[in-house]
N, C-alpha and C positions, 0 to 999 in steps of 0.2 A: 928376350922373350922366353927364352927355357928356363932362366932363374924365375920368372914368372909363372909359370907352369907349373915348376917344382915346387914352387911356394904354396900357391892353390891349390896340386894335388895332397903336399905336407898338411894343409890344413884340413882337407876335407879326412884324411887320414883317419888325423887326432879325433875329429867329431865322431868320428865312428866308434872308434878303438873307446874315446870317453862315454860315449853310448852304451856301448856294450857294456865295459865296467859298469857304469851304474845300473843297467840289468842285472846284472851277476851279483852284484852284491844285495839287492832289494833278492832276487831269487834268494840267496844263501841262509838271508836271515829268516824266512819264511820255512816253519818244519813242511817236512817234505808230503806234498802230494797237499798242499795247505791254501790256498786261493785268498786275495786281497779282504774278500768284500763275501761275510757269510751269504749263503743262500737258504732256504727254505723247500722242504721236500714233505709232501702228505704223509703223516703217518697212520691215523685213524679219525675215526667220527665216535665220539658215546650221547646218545640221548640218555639222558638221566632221570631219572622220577624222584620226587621228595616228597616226604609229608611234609604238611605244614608246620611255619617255622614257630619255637618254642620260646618267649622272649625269657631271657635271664634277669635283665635289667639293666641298671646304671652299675658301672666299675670303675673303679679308679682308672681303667684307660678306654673306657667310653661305655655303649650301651652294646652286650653283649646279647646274640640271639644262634640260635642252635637249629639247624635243619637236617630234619633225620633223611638221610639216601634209603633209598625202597629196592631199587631195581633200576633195570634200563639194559639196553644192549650196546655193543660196537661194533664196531668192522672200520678194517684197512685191507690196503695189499699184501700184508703178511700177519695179518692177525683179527679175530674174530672172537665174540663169544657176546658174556652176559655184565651185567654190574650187580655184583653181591648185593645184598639188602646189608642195612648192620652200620655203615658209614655214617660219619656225621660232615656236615656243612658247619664251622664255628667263623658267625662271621661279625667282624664288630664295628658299628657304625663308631669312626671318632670325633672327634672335639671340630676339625674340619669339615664336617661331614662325607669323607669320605669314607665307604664300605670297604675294612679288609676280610677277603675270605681265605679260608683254609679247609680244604675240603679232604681226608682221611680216609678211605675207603679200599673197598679190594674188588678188582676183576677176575673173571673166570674164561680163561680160553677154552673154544669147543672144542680143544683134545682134552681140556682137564688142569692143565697150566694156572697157577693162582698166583696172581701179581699185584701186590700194595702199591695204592697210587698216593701221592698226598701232591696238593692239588692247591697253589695260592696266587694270589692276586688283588688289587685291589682299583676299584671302580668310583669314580670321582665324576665330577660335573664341570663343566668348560663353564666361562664367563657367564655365557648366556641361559645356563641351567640346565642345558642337554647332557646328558652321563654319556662324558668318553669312554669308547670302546673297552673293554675290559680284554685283556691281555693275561695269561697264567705263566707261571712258572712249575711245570710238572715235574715232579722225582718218581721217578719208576725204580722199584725193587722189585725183579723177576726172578725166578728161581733159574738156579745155572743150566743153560742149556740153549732151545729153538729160539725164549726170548731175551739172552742177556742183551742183544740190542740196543733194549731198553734201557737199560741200566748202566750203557757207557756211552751213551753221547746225551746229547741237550737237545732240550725240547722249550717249544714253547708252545701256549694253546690259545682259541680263543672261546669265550663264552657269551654264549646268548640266551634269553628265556625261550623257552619254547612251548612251555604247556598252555592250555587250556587254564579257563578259569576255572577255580575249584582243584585243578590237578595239576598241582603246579612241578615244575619240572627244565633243564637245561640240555643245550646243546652246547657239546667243546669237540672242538676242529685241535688235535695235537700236530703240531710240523717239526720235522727233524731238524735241527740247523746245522746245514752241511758245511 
C-alpha cells in the first residue's frame, strides 16, 4: 500500500512539475510584458470630408481615381484636433474588382502638433455582392514628442461612408493593437 502511494504521489509530482515547465517555457519565449493573443484599444475617430472623386482612368494596373481630402476633425482619449485640407485619396479599382485605397494626408493637433497619416486598405465584395468591411492599415509620423505614440506601435482602422449626398465624405475608427 505505501509503494502505492508513493507511486501515485511520484506521478501526480511529474504532472505538475511537467506543467509548470511548459508554462515557463511558452512564458520565456514570449518578449516580456507580451500576451498570446493581440488585443485592440480605441485610439481616435476622424470624420473626413472629400471632394468629389477625379477619375484618371484605365492603367496598366486597373482604373485609377483620385479623391481630394477637404478637412474634417478627430478626437481620442489623448489626442484631438482638425484634418488638413491638401490630402489626396488614390484609389484603384482592379482587374478583380476589388477597390485599393491609399489615403496621404496630415492632421493637426489642437496644441499645434502636425502628424502625416498615409492611410491603406482595400475593399472587396463577398460571394453574394455585399462589400466586406474595409479594414486599414495606418502609418502615423508624428513629430517627436506628446505624440510619438503614434509612431511606435500598430494600428489598424476601420472605414465607412458617412456623408450626405452631394457631400461625400468618411469615418475611420483607428485601434491600437496592444
Amino acid at each position: 500500500m505505501n509503494q502505492k502511494l508513493t507511486a501515485i504521489l511520484a506521478s501526480a509530482l511529474f504532472a505538475i512539475l511537467a506543467s509548470a515547465t511548459s508554462a515557463a517555457r511558452a512564458a520565456d519565449s514570449a518578449p516580456p510584458g507580451a500576451s498570446a493573443e493581440p488585443t485592440l484599444e480605441f485610439a481616435f475617430e476622424e470624420n473626413v470630408t472629400l471632394a468629389k472623386g477625379i477619375p484618371v482612368g484605365k492603367t496598366a494596373m486597373g482604373t485609377r481615381i483620385i479623391i481630394p481630402i477637404t478637412g474634417g476633425t478627430f478626437e481620442g482619449p489623448k489626442i484631438k484636433g482638425t484634418i488638413m485640407p491638401g490630402g489626396w485619396d488614390w484609389q484603384l479599382v482592379r482587374a478583380d474588382g476589388c477597390t485599393h485605397i491609399k489615403a496621404d494626408y496630415m492632421i493637426k493637433t489642437d496644441d499645434g502638433a502636425i502628424i502625416n497619416v498615409v492611410n491603406q486598405g482595400s475593399v472587396c465584395r463577398d460571394e453574394n455582392g455585399k462589400p466586406i468591411p474595409l479594414r486599414t492599415v495606418p502609418i502615423f509620423e508624428p513629430p517627436l514628442g506628446k505624440y510619438e505614440w503614434l509612431g511606435k506601435n500598430t494600428f489598424v482602422g476601420t472605414l465607412v461612408p458617412s456623408g450626405e449626398s452631394g457631400n461625400p465624405a468618411v469615418k475611420i475608427r483607428f485601434y491600437q493593437v496592444k
